[in-house]
N, C-alpha and C positions, 0 to 999 in steps of 0.2 A: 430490404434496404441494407441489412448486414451487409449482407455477402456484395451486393454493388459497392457499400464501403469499402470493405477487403479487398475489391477487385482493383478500384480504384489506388489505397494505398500502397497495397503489392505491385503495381506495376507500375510504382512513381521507384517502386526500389529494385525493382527488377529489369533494366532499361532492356536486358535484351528481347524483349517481348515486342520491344517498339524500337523505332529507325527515326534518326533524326539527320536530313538533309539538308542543304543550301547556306549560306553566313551567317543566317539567323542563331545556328546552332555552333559554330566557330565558339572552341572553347576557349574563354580568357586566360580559366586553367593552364591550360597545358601552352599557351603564349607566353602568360607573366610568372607563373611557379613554376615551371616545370622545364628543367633545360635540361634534361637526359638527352644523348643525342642517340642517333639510329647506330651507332655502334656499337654503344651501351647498352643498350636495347638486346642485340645481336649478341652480346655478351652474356647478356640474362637469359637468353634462349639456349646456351651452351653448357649456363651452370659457373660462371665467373666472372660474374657482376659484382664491383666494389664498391659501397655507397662513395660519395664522396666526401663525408665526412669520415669516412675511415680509409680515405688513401693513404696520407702521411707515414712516411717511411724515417725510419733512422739514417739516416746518410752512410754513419760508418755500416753500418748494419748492411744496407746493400749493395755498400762498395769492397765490403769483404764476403761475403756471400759471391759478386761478381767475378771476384779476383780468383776466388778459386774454382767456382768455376769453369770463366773463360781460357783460364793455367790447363784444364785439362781439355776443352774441346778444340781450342782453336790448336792449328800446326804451329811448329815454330817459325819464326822472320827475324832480321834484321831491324822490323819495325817493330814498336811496343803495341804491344794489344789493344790498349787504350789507353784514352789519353783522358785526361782531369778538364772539366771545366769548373766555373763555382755554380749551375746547378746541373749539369749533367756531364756522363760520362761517354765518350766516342768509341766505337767498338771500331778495332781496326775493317772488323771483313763481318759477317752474318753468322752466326754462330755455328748454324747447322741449315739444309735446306727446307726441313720443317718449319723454316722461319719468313720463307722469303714468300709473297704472296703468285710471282709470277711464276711458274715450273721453269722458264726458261733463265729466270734472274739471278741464281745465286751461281751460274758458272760467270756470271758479267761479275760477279760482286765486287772484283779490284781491277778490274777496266777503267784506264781515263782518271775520273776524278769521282770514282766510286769507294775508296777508300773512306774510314772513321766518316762512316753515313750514319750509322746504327748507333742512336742517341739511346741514351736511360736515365732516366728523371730521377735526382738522388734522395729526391725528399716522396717518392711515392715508388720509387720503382718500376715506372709505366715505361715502355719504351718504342719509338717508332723511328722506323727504316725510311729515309727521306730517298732513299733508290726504286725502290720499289713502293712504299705506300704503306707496308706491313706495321702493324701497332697493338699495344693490345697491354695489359697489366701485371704488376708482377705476377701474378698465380699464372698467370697465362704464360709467361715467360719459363716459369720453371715448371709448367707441363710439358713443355717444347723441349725445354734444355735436356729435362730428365726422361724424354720421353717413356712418358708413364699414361696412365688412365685410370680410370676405376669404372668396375661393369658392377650388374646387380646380375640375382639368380637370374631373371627372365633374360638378360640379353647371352649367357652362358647356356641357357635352354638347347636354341638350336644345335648342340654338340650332343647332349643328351639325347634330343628326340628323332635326330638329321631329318627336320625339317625349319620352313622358316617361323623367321620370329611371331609370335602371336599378335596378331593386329584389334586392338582393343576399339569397344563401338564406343563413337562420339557420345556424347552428353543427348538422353532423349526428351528434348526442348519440349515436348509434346507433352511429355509425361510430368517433365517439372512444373511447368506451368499451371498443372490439378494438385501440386501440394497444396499450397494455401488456401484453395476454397475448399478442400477437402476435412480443414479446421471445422464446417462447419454443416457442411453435407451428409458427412456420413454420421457411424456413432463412433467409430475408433478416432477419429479426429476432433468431436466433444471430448472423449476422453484426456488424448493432447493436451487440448485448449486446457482443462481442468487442472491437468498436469501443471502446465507452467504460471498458472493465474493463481492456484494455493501451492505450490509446492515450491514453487522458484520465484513465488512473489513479482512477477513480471504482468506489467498492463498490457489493454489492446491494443494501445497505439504503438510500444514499444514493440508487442508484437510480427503487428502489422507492417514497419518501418523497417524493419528486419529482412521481413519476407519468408519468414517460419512457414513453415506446412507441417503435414501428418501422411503416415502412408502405414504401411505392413508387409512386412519382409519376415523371412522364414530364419532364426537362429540355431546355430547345432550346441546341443546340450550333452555332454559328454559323460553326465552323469548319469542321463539317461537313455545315452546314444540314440536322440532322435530329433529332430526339426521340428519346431515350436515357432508359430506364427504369434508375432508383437507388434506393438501399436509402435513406432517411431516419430521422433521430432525430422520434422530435414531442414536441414540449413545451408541455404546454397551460398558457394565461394563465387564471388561476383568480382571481376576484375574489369577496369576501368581501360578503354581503350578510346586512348586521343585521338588516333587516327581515323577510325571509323566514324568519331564522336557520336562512341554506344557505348554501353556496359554488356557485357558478355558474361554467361552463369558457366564457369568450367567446369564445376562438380558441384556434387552435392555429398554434403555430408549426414549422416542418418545414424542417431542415439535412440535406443529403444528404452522408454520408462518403465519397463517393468526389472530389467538384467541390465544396470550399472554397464558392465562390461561390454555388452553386444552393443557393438560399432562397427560401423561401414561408410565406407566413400565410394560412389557410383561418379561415370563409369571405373570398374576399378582399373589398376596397370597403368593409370596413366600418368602422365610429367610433366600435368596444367596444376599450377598452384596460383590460390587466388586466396582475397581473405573473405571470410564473412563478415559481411558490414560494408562491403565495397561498394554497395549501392549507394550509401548515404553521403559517400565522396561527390554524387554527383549533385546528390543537394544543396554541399557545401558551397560545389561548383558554383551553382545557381545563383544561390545568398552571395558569394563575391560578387560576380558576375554583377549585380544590380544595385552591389555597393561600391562599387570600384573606383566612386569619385569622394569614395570618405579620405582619411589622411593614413595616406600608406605606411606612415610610421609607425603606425601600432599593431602590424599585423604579426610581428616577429613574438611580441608577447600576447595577443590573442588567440581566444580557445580555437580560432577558425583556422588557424598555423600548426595547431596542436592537437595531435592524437592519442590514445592512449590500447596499447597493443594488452589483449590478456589472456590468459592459458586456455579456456574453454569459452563455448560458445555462450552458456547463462552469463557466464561474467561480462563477458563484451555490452551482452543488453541490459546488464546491471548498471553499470558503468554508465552507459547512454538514459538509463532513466533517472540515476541517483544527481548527478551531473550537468548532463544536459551537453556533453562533450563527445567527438566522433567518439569512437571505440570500435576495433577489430579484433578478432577473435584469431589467434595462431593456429595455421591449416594442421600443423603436429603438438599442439601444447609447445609442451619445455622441450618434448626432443629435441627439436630442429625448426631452424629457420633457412627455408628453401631462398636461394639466391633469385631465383624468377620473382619471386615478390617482390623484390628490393627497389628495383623502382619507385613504385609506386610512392614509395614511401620516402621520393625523396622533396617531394611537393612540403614537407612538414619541417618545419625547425625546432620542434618539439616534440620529441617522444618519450609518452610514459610508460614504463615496462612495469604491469599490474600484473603477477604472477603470483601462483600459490604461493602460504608462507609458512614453506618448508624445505628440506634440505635441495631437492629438486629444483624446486619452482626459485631459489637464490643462487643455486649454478647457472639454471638457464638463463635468468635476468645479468648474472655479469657476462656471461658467453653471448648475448644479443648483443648487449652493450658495445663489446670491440668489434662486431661487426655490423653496426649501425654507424658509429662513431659515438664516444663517449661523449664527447661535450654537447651534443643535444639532445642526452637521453637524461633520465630521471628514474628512480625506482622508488617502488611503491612498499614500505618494510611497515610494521609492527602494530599491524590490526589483530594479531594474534592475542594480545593481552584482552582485547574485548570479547574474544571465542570468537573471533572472523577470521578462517583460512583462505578465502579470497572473497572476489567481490562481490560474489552473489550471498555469500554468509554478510558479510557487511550490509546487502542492503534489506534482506529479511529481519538480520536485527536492529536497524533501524541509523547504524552508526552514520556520523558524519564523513561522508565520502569526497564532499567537496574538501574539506579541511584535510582527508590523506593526501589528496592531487597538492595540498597547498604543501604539502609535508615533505614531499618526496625528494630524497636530499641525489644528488650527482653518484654514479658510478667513482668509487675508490679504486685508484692506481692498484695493478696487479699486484706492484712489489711493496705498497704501502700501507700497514696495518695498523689500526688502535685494537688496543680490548676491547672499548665500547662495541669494535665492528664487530666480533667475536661472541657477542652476550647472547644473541637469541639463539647461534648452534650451541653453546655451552649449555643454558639451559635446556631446549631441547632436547642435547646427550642427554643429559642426566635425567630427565624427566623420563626421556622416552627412546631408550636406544637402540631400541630396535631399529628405529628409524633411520639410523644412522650408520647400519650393517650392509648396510649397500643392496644392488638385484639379487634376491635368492637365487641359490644354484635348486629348483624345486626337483629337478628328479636325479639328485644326488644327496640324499639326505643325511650320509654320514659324512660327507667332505660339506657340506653346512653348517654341519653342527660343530664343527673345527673351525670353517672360514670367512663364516657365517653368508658372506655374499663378495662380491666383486662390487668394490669403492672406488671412486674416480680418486686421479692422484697418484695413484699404484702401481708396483713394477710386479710383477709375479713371474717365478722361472717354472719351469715342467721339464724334469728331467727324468731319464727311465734309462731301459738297458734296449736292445731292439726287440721290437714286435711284442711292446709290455703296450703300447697301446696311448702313446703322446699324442699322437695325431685326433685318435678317436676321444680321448678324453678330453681334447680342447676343442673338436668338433662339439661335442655335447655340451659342452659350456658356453659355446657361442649360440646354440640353440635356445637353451636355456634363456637366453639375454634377450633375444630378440625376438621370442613370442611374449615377452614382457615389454615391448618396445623400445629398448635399449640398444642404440642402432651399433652397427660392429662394421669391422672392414678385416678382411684375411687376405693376408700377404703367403702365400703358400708357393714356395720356393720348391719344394721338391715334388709334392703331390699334385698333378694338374687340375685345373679348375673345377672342371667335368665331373673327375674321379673325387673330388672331396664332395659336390654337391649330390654325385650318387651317395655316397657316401654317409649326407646329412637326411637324405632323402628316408634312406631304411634306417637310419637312428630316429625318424621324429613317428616314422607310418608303422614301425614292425616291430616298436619295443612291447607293444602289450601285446599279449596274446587276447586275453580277456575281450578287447573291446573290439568296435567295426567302425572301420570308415564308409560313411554315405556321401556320397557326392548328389547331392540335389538338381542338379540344373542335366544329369545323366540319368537320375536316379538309378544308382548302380551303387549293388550292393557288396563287401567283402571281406574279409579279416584283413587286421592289420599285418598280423604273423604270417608275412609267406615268405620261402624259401629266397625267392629274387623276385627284384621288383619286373623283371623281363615277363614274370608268370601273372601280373596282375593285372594286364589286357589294355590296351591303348585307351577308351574311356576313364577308366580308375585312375591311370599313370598320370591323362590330362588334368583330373580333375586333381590330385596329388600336388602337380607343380602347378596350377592355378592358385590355391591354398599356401604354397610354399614361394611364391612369388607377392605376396603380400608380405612378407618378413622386411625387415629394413637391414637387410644382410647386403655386403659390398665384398669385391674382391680385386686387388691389384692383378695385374698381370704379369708381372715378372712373375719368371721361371729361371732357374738355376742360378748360379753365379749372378747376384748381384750388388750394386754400388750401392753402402748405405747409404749416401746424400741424397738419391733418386729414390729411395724408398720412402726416407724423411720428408721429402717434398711432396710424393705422393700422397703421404699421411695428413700430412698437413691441408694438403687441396680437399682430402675427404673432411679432416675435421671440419672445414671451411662451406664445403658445399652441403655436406650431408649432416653434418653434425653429428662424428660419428664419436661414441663414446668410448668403447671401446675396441682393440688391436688385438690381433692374434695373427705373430709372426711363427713360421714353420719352414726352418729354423735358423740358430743363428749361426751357423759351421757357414752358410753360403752368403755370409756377408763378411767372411774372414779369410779370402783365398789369397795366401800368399803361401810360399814353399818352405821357408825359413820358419824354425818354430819361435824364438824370440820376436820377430817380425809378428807372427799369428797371435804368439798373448799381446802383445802392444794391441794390435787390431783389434781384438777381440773389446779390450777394456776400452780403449774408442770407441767402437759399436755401443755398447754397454751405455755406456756416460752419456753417447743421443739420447737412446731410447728414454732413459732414466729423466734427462733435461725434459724429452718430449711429455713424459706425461706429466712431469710438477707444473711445467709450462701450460699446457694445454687441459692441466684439471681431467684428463683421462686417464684409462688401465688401459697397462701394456702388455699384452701376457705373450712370452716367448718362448719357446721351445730349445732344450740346449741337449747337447748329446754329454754323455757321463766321458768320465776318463778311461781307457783298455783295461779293465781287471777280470779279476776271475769270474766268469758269470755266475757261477755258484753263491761268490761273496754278496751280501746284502748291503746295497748301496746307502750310504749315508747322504748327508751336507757337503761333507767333502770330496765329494766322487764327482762333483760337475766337473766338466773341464775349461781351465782356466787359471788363472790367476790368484783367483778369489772376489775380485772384485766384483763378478757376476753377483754374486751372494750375497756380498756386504752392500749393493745398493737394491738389492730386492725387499720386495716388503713382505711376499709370500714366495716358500719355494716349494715345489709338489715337488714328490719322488715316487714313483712308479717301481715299485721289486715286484717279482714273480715271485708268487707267495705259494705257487705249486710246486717246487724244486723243494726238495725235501731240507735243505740246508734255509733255506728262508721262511718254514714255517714257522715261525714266533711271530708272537700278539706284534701287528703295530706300534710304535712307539711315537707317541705326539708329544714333541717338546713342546718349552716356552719360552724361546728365546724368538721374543715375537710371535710371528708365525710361522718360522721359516722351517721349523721340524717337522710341519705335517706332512702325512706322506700317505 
């Protein structure tokens, strides 16, 4: 009779098990909440999706943005580029024909009375071409403008391996489907169950309402270089689909109770993000659906309007049993909030952002904030004083949960501080400051112990002399970051894609000699130490960039010479879509081509002054590579050997220096100032 319970509860949450046909099943949902249109839609599936509580745009803001802009793409005329209305602005002609939806339309673009077509909405930015049809939102406009992109390792792969891209296997509905009763059939799925009923203090029906399973997947242990079979939770990502009127399970995510750390999301490689918890949208569905003749006015302040998003998956079901309120678990934690979600999540006029409470989990909750929209979000601060770091600590110790949802006060303006706001990182610091050293650099232990880590907010320079090794040492510092989940984007101007990603390949596979890499799914064995990775056999190599395409590592595509506004823009689309933390540009000499050397320091401290705004702005590290001044290579470079101005250095917050300390005129001890941190070297 259990398990009929289970089978039952599970597939009231797991709709894609089952099909719902004909008018009977006609969501009210997605009639009366939900007015996403198919565009929007279409936008989410690209990766730039706006909610609609965070279009709002500054007017001046994106009429000077435009102006200079359209000053450099359009030719010049007789006529004015554009023209002012009070809320949009006329483009004389279509920017570029990246723009235009017809191939044949943008040679028609000032035919007849095709002229100031190309409208821009000044209060959000959105713009559409009433000649052609073409429309779409600011980000989208300045991916166009600037044409730019951002790829990840696996779409860079095929240059590496010349072949095609890796085609990842669908979700195996067969296989998901035996999590949940496998809670109860086997013994590693008692164990599970045990797991979360004493340890995470979670009931059966919360359980069950979830759609939780058990399974065993094989982890690699590096301490003892070998594959170690664990009991796993899984938690499938269940996204709600109108259209079909089903729910659909796009992954599944999979925590092992025994190693904290071993995590997995099956199928992996792929670019379906959904939430866990999405099932019980349909519930919600339901509950309206057969209340829909109560009095519509209260639905804007009920729980049924209101969700509450939280960093892990215990917490979500903490949440739902302390409460009684939806709750969704973020498919990344606090890294990222993938824009495919966003939809979903526009049904709610109420969101509470319940994240861990700590320095992370209160960057993530204000960086969701401005890209939900602040004014219907709420955060969830200061259960720390009870010993609750989130909300599955609050509901094992018993605190009042509904009383923090009552508590939770509005997201604070970027640029608007009290002290009060300031008291729980001050204490923190002091208590505990480790905490507040940012991602360890873990396989550089002497620039640690100097830098202690890379903190958002931060500007860092890297400068050396040539072939002291800039590249390779902000290579391993992006490595560093993003086997720590700390997502990055690399702009690499001189180095091609290809050649840094070989590059990161033998810094992550061939730095121990000591140890072996096993690839499981080949079973193929090998040292990591080999000469080139050409020598470690097409097997090995696969199973290498399989491992290495799970990183949350990005890369622009500009190559040589380029425009810092289109790099900026770029940046910005990644912090937006990927929530990238940190930047690593290489370097800044090709975002300064001008022939005049007066003209090149001006440029240069313009360059500087973005990047610097970018990351106070955007609470990210920006770490950039700068070439030294022509001296004697013999001399040992100091601070003042960057080239420049000065103002490189005086807005940096860290500056590396790179000497060849083999030249026999530079072998002296290190010298690490303290003027900040800008002495270390």
């Amino acid at each position: 009779s259990l398990v009929v319970t289970l089978s039952l509860s599970v597939g009231r949450a797991m709709r894609s098990m089952r099909r719902f046909r004909g008018s009977s099943r006609q969501r009210l949902f997605a009639r009366r909440w939900v007015t996403t249109s198919e565009e929007e839609m279409q936008e989410a599936s690209v990766g730039t999706f706006v909610p609609r509580a965070a279009r709002r745009r500054d007017p001046e803001a994106v009429k000077r943005y435009l102006s200079a802009k359209l000053e450099a793409m359009l030719p010049p005329s007789s006529s004015p580029r554009f023209r002012m209305s009070e809320q949009t602005i006329r483009v004389r002609e279509c920017p570029s024909p990246s723009f235009c939806k017809r191939t044949d339309s943008y040679e028609n673009r000032l035919r007849g009375d095709n002229s100031y077509t190309f409208h821009v909405f000044k209060d959000t930015g959105s713009y559409h071409c009433f000649r052609c049809g073409a429309k779409g939102n600011l980000l989208k406009f300045k991916q166009l403008a600037g044409n730019f992109t951002t790829v990840s390792a696996a779409e860079v792969r095929p240059e590496i391996q010349s072949k095609a891209p890796v085609r990842r296997a669908p979700t195996n509905m067969a296989e998901v489907s035996k999590f949940p009763l496998d809670l109860l059939r086997t013994s590693y799925g008692r164990r599970v169950l045990a797991y979360l009923e004493t340890e995470r203090g979670l009931s059966w029906e919360t359980i069950a309402r979830y759609g939780c399973g058990a399974c065993e997947r094989k982890f690699y242990h590096q301490d003892t270089a070998t594959w170690i079979t664990e009991p796993c939770v899984t938690f499938p990502w269940i996204h709600v689909d109108d259209d079909r009127h089903d729910d659909v399970v796009k992954r599944v995510k999979l925590r092992s109770i025994v190693t904290k750390r071993n995590m997995r999301i099956e199928p992996k490689g792929s670019d379906d993000w959904a939430f866990f918890g999405g099932g019980l949208i349909s519930l919600l569905d339901d509950k309206k659906k057969n209340t829909h003749h109560a009095d519509s006015s209260s639905d804007s302040d009920s729980s049924e309007s209101s969700v509450v998003l939280t960093e892990g998956e215990y917490d979500a079901m903490a949440v739902f049993q302390g409460t009684g309120m939806l709750a969704l678990s973020l498919p990344n934690g606090a890294a990222s909030l993938p824009p495919a979600t966003l939809p979903l999540l526009e049904r709610f006029s109420r969101i509470y952002l319940w994240l861990d409470d700590d320095a992370a989990g209160h960057a993530g909750a204000d960086r969701f904030a401005r890209k939900l929209g602040p004014s219907r979000c709420r955060v969830v601060r200061g259960l720390s004083s009870g010993g609750a770091k989130d909300a599955n600590d609050a509901l094992r110790k018993g605190l009042d949960m509904r009383e923090a949802l009552a508590t939770a006060l509005p997201p604070t303006h970027a640029k608007l501080k009290t002290a009060s706001d300031y008291r729980g990182e001050v204490v923190e610091e002091l208590l505990n400051p480790d905490a507040f050293a940012g991602v360890p650099l873990t396989s550089l232990p002497t620039l640690r112990k100097h830098l202690k880590g890379i903190r958002p907010g931060e500007f860092t320079l890297l400068t050396g002399g040539t072939g002291t090794g800039k590249t390779t040492l902000a290579s391993q510092i992006s490595l560093d970051l993003v086997e720590q989940r700390a997502p990055a984007l690399w702009g690499s101007f001189e180095v091609k894609n290809a050649k840094l990603i070989i590059k990161m390949l033998r810094q992550k596979f061939q730095r121990n000699p000591k140890k072996r890499f096993l690839a499981a799914n080949n079973n193929v064995t090998a040292q990591l130490w080999a000469p080139l990775l050409e020598d470690a056999g097409r097997p090995l190599l696969d199973a290498m960039l399989d491992t290495f395409d799970t990183l949350p590592l990005h890369f622009m595509t500009f190559h040589g010479a380029s425009d810092v506004d289109a790099v900026v823009d770029a940046m910005e689309f990644a912090r937006y879509v990927h929530d990238v933390d940190v930047y690593f540009l290489d370097n800044l000499q090709f975002m300064t081509q001008v022939t005049n050397d007066l003209q090149r320091l001006a440029q240069q401290d313009m360059v500087v002054s973005k990047f610097r705004q970018f990351a106070t702005d955007h609470d990210a590290h920006v770490f950039m590579v700068v070439h030294p001044r022509k001296e004697n290579p013999d001399t040992r470079l100091t601070i003042q050997s960057v080239y420049g101005s000065g103002k490189a250095t005086q807005e940096a917050d860290n500056v590396l220096i790179l000497n060849n300390l083999h030249r026999p005129e530079q072998q002296q001890q290190p010298h690490y100032g303290q003027q900040g941190q800008k002495n270390n070297q």
